[in-house]
Every structure is written in structure tokens, then in C-alpha cells.
C-alpha positions in Angstrom: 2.5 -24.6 7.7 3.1 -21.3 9.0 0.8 -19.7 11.7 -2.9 -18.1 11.0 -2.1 -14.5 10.9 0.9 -14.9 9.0 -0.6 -17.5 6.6 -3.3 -14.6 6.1 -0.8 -11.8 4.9 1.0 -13.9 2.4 -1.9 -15.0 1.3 -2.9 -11.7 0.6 0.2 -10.4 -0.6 -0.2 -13.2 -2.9 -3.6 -12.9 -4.6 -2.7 -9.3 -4.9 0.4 -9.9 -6.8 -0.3 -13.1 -8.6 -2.0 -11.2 -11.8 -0.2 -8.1 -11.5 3.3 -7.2 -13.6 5.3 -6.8 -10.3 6.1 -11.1 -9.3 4.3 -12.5 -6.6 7.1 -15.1 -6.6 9.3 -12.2 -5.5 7.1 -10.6 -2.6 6.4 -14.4 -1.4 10.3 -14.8 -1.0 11.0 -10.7 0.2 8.2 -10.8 2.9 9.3 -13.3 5.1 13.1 -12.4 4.4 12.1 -9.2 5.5 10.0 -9.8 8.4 11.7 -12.7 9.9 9.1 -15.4 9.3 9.2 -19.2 8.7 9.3 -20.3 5.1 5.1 -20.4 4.4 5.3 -24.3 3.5 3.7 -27.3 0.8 0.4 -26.5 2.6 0.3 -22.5 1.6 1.6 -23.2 -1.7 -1.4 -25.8 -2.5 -3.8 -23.4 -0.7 -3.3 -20.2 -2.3 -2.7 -22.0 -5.8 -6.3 -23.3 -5.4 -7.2 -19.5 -4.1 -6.2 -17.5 -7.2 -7.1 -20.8 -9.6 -10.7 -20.4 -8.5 -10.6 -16.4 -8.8 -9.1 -16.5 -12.2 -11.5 -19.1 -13.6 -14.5 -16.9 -12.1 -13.2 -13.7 -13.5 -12.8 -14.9 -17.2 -15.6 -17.9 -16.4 -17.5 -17.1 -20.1 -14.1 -17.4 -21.8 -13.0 -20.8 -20.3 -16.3 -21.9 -21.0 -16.2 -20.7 -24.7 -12.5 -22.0 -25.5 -13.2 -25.3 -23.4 -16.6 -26.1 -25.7 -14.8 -25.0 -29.0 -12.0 -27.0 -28.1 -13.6 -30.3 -27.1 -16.1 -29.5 -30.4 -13.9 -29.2 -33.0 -13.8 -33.2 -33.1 -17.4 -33.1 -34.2 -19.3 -31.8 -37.2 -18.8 -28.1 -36.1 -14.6 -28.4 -36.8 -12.3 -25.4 -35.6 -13.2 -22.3 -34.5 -11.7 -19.8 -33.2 -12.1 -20.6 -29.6 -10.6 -24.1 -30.8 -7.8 -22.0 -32.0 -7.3 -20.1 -29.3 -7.1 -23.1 -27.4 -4.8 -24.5 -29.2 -2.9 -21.6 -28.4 -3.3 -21.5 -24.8 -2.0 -24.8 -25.2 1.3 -24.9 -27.2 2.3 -21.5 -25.0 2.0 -23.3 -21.9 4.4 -26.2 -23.0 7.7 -24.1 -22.4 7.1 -23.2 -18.8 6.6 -27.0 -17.8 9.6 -28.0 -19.8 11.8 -25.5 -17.8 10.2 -25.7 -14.8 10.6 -29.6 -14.8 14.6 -29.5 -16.1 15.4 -26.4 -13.6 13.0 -26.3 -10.8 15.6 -27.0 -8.4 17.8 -24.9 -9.9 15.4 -21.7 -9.4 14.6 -22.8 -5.7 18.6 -23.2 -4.9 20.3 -20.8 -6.7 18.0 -18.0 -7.9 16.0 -17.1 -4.6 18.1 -14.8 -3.6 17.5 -10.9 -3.1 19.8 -9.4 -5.2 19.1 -11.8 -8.4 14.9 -10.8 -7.5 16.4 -7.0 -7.0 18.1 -7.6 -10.6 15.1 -9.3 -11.9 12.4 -6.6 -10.8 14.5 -3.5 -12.4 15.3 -4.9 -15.8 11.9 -6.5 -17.0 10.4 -3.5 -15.5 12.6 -1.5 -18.3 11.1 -4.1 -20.9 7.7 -3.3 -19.8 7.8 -0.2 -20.0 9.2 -0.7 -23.4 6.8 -2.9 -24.8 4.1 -0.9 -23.1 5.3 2.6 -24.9 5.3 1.7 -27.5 2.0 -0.4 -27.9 0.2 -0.5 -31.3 -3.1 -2.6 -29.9 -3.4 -3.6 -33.7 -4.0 -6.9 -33.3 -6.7 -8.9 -31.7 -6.5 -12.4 -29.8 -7.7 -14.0 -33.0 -4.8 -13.2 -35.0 -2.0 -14.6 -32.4 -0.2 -17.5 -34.3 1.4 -20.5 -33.1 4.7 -18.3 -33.3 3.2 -15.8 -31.5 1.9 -18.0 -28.9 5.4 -19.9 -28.4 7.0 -16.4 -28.0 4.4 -16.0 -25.1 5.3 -19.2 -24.1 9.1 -19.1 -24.0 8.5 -15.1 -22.3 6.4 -17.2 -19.5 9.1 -19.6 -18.7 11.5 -17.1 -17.9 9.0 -16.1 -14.9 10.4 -19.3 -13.0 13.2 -16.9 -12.3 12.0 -14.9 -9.0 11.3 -11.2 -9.7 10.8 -11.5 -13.8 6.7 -12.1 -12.8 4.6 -14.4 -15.0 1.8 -11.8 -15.8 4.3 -9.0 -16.5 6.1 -10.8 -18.6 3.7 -12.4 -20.6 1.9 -8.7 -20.9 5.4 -7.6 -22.2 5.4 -10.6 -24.4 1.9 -9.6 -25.9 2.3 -5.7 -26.1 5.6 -6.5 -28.4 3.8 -8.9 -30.3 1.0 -6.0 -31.2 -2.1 -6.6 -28.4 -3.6 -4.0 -26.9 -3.1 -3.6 -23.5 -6.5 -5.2 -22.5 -5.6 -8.1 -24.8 -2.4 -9.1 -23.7 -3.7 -9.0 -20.0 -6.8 -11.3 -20.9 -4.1 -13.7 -22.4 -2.0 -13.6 -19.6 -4.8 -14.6 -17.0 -5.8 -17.2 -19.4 -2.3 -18.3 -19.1 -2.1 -18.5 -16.1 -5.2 -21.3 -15.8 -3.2 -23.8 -16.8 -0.3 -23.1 -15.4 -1.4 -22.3 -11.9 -3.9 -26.0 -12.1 -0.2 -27.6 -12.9 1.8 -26.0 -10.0 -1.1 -26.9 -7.5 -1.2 -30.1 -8.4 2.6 -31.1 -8.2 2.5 -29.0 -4.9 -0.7 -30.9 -4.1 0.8 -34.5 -4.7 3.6 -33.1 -2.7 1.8 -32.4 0.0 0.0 -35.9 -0.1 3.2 -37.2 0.2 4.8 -36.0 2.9 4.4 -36.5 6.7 4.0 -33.3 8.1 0.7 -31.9 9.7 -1.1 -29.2 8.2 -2.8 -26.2 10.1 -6.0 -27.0 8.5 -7.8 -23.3 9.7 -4.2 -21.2 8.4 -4.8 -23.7 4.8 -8.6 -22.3 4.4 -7.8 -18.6 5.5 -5.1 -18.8 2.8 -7.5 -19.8 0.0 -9.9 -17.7 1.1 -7.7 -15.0 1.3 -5.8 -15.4 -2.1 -9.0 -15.7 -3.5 -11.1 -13.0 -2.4 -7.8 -10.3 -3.1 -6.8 -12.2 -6.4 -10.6 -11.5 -7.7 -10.9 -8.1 -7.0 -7.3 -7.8 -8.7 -8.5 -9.2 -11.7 -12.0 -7.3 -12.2 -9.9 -4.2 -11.5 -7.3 -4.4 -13.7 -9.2 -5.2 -16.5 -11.4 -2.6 -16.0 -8.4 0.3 -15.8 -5.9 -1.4 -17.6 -6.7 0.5 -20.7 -7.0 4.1 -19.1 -3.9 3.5 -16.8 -1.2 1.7 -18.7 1.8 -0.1 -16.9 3.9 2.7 -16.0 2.4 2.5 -12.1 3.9 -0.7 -12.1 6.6 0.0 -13.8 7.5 2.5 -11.1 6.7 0.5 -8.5 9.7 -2.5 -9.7 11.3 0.5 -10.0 11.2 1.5 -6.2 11.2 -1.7 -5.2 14.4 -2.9 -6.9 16.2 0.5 -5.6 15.0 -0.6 -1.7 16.2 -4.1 -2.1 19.9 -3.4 -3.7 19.5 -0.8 -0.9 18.7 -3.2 1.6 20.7 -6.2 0.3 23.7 -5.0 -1.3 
């Protein structure tokens, strides 16, 4: 694992980006390109995977609870409810992105870590954001997703296993076309994301188990400390401002970014 101080950056870096629309896959693979560092290692993958897990499942804590009891419920006398459903959904959207990232994994990490393709990446689904985001209806509630719905999510999602396309922004994208308000389709995204991140952590966990490196034990807690504190206070404040602010800051900011890299990389 990389060293302390540098372990605390991308940590940082990473629980800042994780929930945002701008790929935290991408500033994980630009930073250290950029700055000359080591690649960050299992050990930071598992640690800030546990980091922005725990912050994401304090933020929306009363809605994990409330989908988790409906869900495990609906075998009894009480039958479906809408937190069942809703469950159910979370579910069947979160099936794509493990079938792609099991078939093409090593596809992504050998081929499609590359500045230019995250350069590519951050400048065209920042043009579908701001799309979807323009023109938002916020008509439709999380209750009325469908199973279509929900697989459209899901199939938007695994395209995020490309670096530079980002998981939240493009399920948010997926959501605003689908009709969700702005807040909506970002509470389904972190929702999403529960799932998804406990997955990753736990292949990168068994992993790590597995293999006979040592592990910087102080750099591995900073990290989750790190990605957790940032990740939370990312959350809490996005969801607060989401509604008044829109996606066009990040929008612009893919923007930018995109320019500098073909800049930088071309």
C-alpha cells in the first residue's frame, strides 16, 4: 500500500468524488498519473470501499432500514409494500453492473485506464447530463419506478465500469431521463451505490486475504477514515443543494477537466 500522506489524499479525493457526477474512478487513476505516485494498492481499495460504504449507509440510514424491513417482511402476513418494492428494485438494477463487471473487469483495468478514453469519457456523459438535467420534469416519484425503469438504471450503471463515465452521474442521468426530480434520482443513486460498493469491497477484500503482501495498517485506517468523513459530508450536502443548484457546476467542471487532460495527454 502506498505511503500515509499519500494514502490520505486519495482517500480524500475519493470520498469526495465517489457520490458526485464527475467519476471518482477517473480522479483515482489521473491523480497519481499526474503526480507521479505508486499505484494506491488492494489495501486502499478495500479501505476506502469500507470508508464511503459506512458514510452512505449513515446518510440514508432511515431508508436502508425502511427497504431492508419491508423487504425481509413481505414474506409474512404484511406482503409487499412499497419499500419491498423498492427493494426489489434496488435489486434487479444492481444485476447489470455485476454481470459486466464480472465478464469485463479485466478488460476495463487493461484497456480502458487510459487518459484520453477518461478525457473522452468525462466530456460526453457530461453532455448527457446536462441533457437529462435540462430538461428535467421531476414528475415522477421513487414509488412509480418500474422494473423497466430500474433495469434502464441498471444497464446506465454498468457503463460506469468504464473510467470517466461516473457511477452516480450516470445513474442521476439515467433517473432525470426517466422523469425523477433531481433530489430523487440522487437518493436512488446513493441507494445504488450500497450494494454495489458492499460487492466491490468484498471481491477487493477477498483479494486482499489472498495475497502475500503486507499492508500499512496506519495508511489502511487514515484511508477509511478519510473517505468516510469527506464522503459523508458530500452526501448531506448534496442532497441538501441538489435541488437549488442543479448539475450544470458539474457539468462544467467534466467540462474543464476533459479540456486539461486532452490538453495534457493528447
Amino acid at each position: 500500500m502506498i505511503e500515509s500522506a499519500q494514502a490520505l489524499w486519495l482517500a480524500l479525493v475519493q470520498g469526495v468524488t465517489e457520490f458526485l457526477p464527475i467519476s471518482s474512478a477517473a480522479h483515482l487513476v489521473l491523480v497519481p498519473e499526474l503526480l507521479g505516485w505508486p499505484d494506491q494498492g488492494l489495501a486502499f481499495d478495500v479501505a476506502v470501499h469500507v470508508g464511503t460504504l459506512l458514510a452512505v449507509a449513515i446518510c440514508l440510514r432511515r431508508d436502508i432500514a425502511g427497504i431492508v424491513t419491508g423487504w425481509l417482511s413481505q414474506w409474512g402476513p404484511a406482503g409487499a409494500t412499497p419499500a419491498s418494492r423498492l427493494g426489489w428494485l434496488l435489486i434487479l438494477a444492481t444485476v447489470p453492473a455485476v454481470l459486466v463487471g464480472a465478464l469485463l473487469n479485466d478488460v476495463v483495468e487493461q484497456i480502458l485506464r487510459n487518459p484520453l478514453v477518461i478525457a473522452a469519457t468525462t466530456v460526453v456523459f457530461a453532455l448527457f447530463l446536462w441533457w437529462a438535467d435540462w430538461r428535467v420534469r421531476g414528475q415522477r416519484q421513487l414509488g412509480e419506478l418500474t422494473a423497466r425503469d430500474a433495469l434502464v438504471i441498471g444497464i446506465a450503471q454498468a457503463l460506469a465500469l468504464i473510467p470517466g463515465v461516473s457511477r452516480s452521474g450516470i445513474t442521476m442521468t439515467a433517473g432525470l431521463a426517466l422523469g425523477l426530480g433531481r433530489k430523487g434520482a440522487a437518493r436512488f443513486s446513493f441507494l445504488l451505490s450500497v450494494p454495489v460498493i458492499l460487492a466491490a469491497g468484498v471481491l477487493k477484500g477477498i483479494e486482499l486475504g489472498s495475497s502475500a503482501g503486507p499492508v500499512n495498517w496506519v495508511a489502511f485506517t487514515l484511508s477509511i477514515v478519510m473517505a468516510f468523513a469527506s464522503a459523508l459530508a458530500v452526501i448531506a450536502l448534496f442532497l441538501r443543494f441538489i435541488e437549488r443548484t442543479g448539475m450544470l457546476p458539474f457539468v462544467l467542471y467534466r467540462l474543464l477537466l476533459g479540456a486539461f487532460l486532452f490538453a495534457i495527454f493528447w
